[in-house]
C-alpha positions in Angstrom: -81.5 15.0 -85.1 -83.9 17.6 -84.7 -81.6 20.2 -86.9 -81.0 17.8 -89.6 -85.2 17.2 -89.5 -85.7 21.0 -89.8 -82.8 21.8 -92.1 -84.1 18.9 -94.5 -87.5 20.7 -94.4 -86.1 24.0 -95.3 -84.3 22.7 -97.9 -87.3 20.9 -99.2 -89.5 24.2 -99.1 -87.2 26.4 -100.7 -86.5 23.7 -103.5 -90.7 23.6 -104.0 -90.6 27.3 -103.8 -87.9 27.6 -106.4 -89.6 24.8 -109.0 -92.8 27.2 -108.5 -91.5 29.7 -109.2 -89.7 28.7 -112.1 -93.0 26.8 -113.5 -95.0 30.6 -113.0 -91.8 31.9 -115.3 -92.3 29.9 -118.1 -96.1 30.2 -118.6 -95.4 34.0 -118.1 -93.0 33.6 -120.6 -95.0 31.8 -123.3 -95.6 33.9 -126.8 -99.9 32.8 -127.5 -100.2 34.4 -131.6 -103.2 34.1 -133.5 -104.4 35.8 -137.1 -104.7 39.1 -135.5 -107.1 41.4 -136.0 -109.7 42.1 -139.0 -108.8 45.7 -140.0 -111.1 46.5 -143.3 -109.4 47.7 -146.3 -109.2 47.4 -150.0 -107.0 43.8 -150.0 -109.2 41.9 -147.5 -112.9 42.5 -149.0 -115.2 39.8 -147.9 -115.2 37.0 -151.2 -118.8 35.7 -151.9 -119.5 32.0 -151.5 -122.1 30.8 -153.2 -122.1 27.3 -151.4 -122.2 27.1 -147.4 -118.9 26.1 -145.8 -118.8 23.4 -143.1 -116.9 24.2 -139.9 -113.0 23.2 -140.7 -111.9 20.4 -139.3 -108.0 19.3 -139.2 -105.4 15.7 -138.8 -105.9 14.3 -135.3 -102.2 15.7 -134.8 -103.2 19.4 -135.8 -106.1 19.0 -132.7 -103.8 20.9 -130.1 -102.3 24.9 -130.2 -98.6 23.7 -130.7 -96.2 25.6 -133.4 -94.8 23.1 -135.5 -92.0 23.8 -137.8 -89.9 21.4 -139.9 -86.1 21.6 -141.3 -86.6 20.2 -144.5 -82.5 20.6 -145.1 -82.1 18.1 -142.1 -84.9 15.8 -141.9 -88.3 16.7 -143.5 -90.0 13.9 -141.6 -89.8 15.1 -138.3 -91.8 17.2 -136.6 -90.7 19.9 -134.1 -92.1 22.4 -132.3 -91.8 25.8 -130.5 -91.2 25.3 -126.8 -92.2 29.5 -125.5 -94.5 30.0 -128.0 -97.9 28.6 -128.9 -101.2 29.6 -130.9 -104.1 31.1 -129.0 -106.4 28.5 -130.6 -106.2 25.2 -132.7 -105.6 25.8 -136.2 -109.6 24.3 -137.2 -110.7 27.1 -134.8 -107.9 29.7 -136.2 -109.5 28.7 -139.9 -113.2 29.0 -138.5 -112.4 32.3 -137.1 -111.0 33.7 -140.2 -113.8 32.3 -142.6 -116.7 34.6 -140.2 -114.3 37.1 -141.1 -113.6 37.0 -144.7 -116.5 34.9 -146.2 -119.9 36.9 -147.3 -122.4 34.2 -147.7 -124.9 34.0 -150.1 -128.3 34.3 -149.1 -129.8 31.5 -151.0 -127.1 29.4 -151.4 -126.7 26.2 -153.8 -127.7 22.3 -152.4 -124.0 21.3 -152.1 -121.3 22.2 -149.5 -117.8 22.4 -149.1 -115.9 20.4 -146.8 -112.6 21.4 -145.5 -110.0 19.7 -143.9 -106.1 20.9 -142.9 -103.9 18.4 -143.6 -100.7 20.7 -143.0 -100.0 23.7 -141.0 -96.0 24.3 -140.7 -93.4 26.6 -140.7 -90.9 24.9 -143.2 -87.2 25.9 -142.9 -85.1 25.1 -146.2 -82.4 26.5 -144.8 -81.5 27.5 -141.5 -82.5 31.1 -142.1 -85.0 30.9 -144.5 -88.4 29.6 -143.8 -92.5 29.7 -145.2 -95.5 29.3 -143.8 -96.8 26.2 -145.6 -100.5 25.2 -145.6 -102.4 21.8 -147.5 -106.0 21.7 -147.6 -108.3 18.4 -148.6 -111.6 20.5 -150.0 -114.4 18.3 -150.8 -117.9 19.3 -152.5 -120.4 17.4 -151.0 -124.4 17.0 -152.4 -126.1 18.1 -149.7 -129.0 15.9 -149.3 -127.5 12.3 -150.5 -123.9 13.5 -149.3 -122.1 12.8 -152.7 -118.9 14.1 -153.1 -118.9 15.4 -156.4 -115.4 16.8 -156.5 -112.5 17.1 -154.7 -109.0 18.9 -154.4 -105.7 19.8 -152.4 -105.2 23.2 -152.1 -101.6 23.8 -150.9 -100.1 27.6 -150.4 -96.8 28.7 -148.9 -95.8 32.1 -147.9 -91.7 33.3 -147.1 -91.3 34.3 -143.3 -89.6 37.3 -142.5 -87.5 36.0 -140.0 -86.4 32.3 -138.7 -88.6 31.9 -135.7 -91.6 31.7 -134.2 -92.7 35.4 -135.3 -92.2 34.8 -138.6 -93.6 31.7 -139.0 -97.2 32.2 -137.8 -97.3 35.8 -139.9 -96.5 33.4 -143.2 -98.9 30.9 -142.0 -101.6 33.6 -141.2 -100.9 34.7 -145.3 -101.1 31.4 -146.7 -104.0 30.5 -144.8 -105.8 33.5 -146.1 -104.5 32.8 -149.6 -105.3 29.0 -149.2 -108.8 29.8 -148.7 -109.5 32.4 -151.1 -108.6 29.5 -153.6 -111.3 27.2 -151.8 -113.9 29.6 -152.1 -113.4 30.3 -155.8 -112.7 26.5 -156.7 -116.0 25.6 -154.9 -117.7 28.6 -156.7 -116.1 27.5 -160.1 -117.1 23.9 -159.4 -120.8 24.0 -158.0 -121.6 26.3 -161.4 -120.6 23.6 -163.6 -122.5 20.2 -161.5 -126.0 20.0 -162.2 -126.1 18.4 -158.4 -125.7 21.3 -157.1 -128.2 23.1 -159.0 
């Protein structure tokens, strides 16, 4: 009785030993990407904002560092996502982080702001090997004192991924987030010139 006591035990150990192991091996495993780093050249000059930008905020199921991707060829509605690999950050703090970086601020800025919000952030396959980084934006120009949104648009950018996977897809998503708020920048520019509000 005693044997079969200890050799259950032994069993038991090694089996918890194994599953930590194994547990250890996956987080080792795990691929963490963000928008890498800020390197100054002549293609990623700070772009002047005349109107101050509120900190980005995203879809309650964008609040987490999951990869998502989609296979439009399949079923567009579903959502899947990247079991080794993950962002380092969620995508309102990925956008935050790359704003400090790209926006130059203007020192007396206009009475209105810009509210953004990230409705999509996906790598989208049409095909099995072919891909894009795809990103949708809700901007809103808001009066700053009475908070009056004067105007409002959807700002959507998609970049091709270099390869079907993980890699690819958060290089493409890195692009069209860069491209996506370029175009927020100079619609909220182009907008605030033209609204007495925000004179």
């Amino acid at each position: 009785m005693r044997l079969v006591i200890l050799l259950f035990t032994s069993s038991l150990f090694i089996g918890t030993l194994a599953a930590c192991v194994g547990i250890n091996k996956t987080k080792q495993n795990i691929a963490v990407y963000d928008f890498g780093l800020s390197i100054p050249s002549e293609s990623n000059q700070q772009i002047s904002s005349k109107i101050i930008l509120e900190e980005p905020v995203s879809t309650t199921s964008l609040n987490n560092n999951k990869i998502r991707y989609r296979l439009n060829y399949q079923n567009p509605s579903r959502i899947f996502f990247y079991a080794e690999s993950r962002w380092a950050a969620t995508p309102s703090e990925l956008f935050s982080n790359m704003l400090s970086r790209m926006l130059n601020a203007a020192k007396n800025p206009m009475t209105c702001t810009l509210k953004l919000k990230i409705e999509a952030f996906d790598q989208v396959f049409q095909t099995p090997s072919a891909s894009e980084g795809f990103v949708q934006l809700s901007v809103f120009l808001i009066e700053k004192k009475s908070q009056k949104v004067i105007s409002s648009q959807l700002i959507t950018e998609s970049v091709s991924a270099n390869s079907p996977n993980a890699q690819g897809g958060t290089v493409a998503l890195k692009l069209a987030s860069e491209s996506a708020l370029k175009k927020v920048i100079n619609w909220g520019n182009m907008i605030a010139d033209n609204s007495e509000l925000c004179q």
